[in-house]
C-alpha positions as CSV (number, residue, x, y, z in Angstrom):
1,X,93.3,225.1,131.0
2,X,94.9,222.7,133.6
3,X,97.4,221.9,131.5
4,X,98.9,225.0,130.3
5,X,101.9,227.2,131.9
6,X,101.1,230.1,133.7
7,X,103.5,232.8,134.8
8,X,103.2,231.8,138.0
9,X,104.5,228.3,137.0
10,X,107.3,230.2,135.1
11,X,108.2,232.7,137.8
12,X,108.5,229.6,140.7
13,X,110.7,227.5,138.0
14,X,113.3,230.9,137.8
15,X,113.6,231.0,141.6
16,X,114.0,227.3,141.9
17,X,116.8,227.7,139.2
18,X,118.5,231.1,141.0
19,X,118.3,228.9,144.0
20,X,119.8,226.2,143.0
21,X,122.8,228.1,141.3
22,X,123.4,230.0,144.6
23,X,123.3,226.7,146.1
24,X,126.2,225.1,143.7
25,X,128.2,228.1,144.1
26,X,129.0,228.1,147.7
27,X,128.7,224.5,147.6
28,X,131.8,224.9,144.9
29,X,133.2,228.0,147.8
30,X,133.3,225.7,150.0
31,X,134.9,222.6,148.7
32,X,137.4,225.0,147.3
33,X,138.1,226.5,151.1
34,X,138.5,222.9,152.3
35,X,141.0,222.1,149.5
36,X,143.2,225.6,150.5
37,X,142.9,224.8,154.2
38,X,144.1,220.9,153.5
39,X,146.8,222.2,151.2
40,X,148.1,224.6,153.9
41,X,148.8,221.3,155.9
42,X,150.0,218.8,154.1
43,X,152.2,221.6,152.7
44,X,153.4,222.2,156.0
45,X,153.7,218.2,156.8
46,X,155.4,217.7,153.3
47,X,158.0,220.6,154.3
48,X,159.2,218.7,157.6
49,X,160.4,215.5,155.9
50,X,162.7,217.8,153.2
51,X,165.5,218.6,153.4
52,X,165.7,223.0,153.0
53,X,167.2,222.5,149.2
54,X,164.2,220.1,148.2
55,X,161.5,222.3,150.2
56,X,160.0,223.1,146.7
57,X,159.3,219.5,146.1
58,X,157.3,219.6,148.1
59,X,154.5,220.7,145.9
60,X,154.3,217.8,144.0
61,X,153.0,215.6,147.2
62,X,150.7,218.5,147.8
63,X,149.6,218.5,144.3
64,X,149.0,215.2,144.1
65,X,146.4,214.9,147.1
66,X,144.5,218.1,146.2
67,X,144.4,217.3,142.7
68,X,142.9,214.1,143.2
69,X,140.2,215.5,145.2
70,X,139.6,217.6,141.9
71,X,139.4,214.9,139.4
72,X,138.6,211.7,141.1
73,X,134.9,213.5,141.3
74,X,135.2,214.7,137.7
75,X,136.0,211.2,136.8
76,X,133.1,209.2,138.5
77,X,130.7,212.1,136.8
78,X,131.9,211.8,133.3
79,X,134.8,209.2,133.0
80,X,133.7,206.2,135.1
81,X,131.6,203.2,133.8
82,X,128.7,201.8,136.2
83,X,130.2,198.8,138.0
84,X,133.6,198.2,139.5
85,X,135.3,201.2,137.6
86,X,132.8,203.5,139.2
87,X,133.0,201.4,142.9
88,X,136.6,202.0,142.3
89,X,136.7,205.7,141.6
90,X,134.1,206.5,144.9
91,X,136.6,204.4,147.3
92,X,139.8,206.0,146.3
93,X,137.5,209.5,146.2
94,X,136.8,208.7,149.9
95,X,140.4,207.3,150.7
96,X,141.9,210.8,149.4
97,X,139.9,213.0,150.9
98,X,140.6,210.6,154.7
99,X,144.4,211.3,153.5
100,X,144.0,214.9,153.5
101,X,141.9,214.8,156.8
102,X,144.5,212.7,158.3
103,X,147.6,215.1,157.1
104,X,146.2,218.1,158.3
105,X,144.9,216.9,161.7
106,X,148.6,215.6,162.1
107,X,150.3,218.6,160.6
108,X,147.8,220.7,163.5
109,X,149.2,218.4,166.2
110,X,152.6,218.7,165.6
111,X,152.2,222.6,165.2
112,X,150.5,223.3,168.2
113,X,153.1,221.1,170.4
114,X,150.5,218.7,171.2
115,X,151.3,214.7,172.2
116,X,150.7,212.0,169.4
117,X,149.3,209.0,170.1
118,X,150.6,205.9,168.8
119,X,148.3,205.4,165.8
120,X,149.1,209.3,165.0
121,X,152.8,208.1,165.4
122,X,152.2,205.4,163.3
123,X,150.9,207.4,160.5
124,X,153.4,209.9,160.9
125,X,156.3,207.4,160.8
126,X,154.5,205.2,158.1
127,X,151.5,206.7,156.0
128,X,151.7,210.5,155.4
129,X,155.2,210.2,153.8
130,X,153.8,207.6,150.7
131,X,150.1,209.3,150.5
132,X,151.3,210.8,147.2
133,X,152.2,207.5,146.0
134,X,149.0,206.0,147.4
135,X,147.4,208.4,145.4
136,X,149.1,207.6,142.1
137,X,148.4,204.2,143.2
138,X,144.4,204.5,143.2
139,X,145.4,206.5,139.6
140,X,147.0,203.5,138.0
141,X,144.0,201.1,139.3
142,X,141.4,203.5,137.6
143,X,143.7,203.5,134.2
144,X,143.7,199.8,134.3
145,X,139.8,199.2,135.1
146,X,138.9,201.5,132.0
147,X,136.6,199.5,129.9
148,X,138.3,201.0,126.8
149,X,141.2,198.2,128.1
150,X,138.5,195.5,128.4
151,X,137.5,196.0,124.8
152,X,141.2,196.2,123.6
153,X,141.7,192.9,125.2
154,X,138.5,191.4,123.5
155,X,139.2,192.1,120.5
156,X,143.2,190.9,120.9
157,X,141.6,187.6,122.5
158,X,139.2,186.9,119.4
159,X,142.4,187.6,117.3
160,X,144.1,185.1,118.8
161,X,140.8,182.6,118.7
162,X,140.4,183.1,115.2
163,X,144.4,182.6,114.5
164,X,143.7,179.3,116.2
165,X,141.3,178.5,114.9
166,X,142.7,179.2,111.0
167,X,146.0,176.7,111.9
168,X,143.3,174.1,113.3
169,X,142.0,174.3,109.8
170,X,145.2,174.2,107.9
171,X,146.0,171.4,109.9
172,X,143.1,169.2,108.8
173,X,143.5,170.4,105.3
174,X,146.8,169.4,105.0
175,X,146.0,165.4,105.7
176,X,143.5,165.5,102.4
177,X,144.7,163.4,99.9
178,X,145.2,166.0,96.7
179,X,147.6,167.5,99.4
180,X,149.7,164.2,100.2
181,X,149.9,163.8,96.5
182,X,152.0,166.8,96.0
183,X,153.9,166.2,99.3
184,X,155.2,162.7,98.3
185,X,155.8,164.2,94.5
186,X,158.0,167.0,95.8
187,X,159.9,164.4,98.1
188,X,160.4,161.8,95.5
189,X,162.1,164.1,93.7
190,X,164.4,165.5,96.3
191,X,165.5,161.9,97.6
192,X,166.0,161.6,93.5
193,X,168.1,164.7,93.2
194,X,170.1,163.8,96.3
195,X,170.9,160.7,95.5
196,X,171.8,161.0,92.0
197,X,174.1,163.5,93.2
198,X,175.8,160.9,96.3
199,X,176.6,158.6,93.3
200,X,177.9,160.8,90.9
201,X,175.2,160.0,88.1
202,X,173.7,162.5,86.4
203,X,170.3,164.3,86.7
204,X,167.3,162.8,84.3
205,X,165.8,165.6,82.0
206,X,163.5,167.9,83.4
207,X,160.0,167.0,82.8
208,X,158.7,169.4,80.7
209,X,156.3,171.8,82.4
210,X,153.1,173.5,80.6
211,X,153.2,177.1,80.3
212,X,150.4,179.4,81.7
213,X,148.6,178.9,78.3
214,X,148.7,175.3,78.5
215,X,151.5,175.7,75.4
216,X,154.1,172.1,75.9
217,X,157.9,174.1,75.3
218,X,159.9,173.1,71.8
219,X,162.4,171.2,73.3
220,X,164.4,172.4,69.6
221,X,164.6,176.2,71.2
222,X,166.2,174.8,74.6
223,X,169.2,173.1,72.9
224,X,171.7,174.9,75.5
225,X,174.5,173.4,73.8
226,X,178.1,175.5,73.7
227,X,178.4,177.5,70.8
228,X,174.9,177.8,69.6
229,X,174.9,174.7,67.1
230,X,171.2,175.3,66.0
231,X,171.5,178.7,64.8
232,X,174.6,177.9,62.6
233,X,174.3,177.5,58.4
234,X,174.4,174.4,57.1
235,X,177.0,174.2,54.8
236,X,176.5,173.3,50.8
237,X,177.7,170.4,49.5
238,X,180.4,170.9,46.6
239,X,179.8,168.8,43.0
């Protein structure tokens, strides 16, 4: 009896589930209200630096921010790999979202007529211009820790092992003395075939070569003399 479900059991687990789906939806209400508000902003910020012909470009810096605070979470969830790729994703996940701070505390500043101080001037002058290539910055990083890369470059590096390996082998095979034979044959008969040619003499006869069925050539069928002199009729003798 102690181990079996009751309805009580059943009706707690179904409020603990409604709760906690009310709880991800205004947690998800929330984070998106944060994003609008931020956007507003550096929107705002983005505009001030453009000139009135290139106002629309400004989108892509606001993209680019609020986006990233969309998928850098997505990405250390379902993308990241435990170790630096993942350490990696939760800095730049903190860095964007102290960029977006940072932009719209500046943006509220410069709004409401208040004075900057000289960090804020700093920032102005210096950081919120390149935060969207900051951003694309922490991207490229991410691409380049993916482990998928680490494998690729495994497998290319034991390529190029076992390449080495095979020429360290041919190598040592070549000094074996079947090998040598047929080396110094082959060059013996170049230095032959050039010098007979320097001196004007002229070339021995071929050695005659087996055939694939071990067959020796009748030298009788290679007469290559002009006119054919083998295949002519003899001619009979008169009384």
């Amino acid at each position: 009896m102690g181990g079996m479900t009751t309805v009580g059991d059943l009706m707690g687990e179904a409020r603990r589930r409604a709760f906690r789906a009310i709880a991800v939806f205004v947690g998800i209400a929330v984070y998106a209200g944060m994003l609008l508000y931020a956007g507003v902003h550096n929107y705002s910020l983005f505009v001030r630096g453009l000139r009135e012909d290139l106002v629309i470009f400004a989108l892509l810096g606001l993209f680019t921010l609020e986006l990233s605070a969309i998928g850098l979470p997505l990405a250390i969830h379902f993308w990241t790999a435990p170790g630096v790729h993942r350490i990696a994703a939760l800095v730049f996940y903190f860095v964007d979202l102290l960029l977006l701070a940072g932009n719209a505390v500046l943006d509220f500043r410069l709004n409401a007529g208040l004075e900057l101080t000289e960090p804020m001037r700093l920032y102005l002058d210096f950081v919120a211009p390149a935060t969207p290539l900051g951003v694309g910055l922490m991207w490229s990083v991410l691409f380049i820790l993916d482990p998928a890369n680490r494998l690729r470059d495994m497998e290319i590096e034991l390529a190029a092992a076992a390449r080495s390996a095979l020429a360290a082998r041919i190598a040592e095979a070549a000094k074996a003395a079947d090998v040598n034979a047929i080396v110094e044959e082959a060059a013996r008969a170049m230095a032959r075939d050039l010098v007979a040619r320097a001196v004007g003499r002229p070339l021995p006869p071929p050695i005659a070569v087996p055939s694939v069925n071990g067959a020796v050539p009748d030298p009788e069928r290679d007469v290559g003399v002009e006119g054919d002199e083998g295949n002519r009729p003899v001619p009979k003798r008169r009384r």
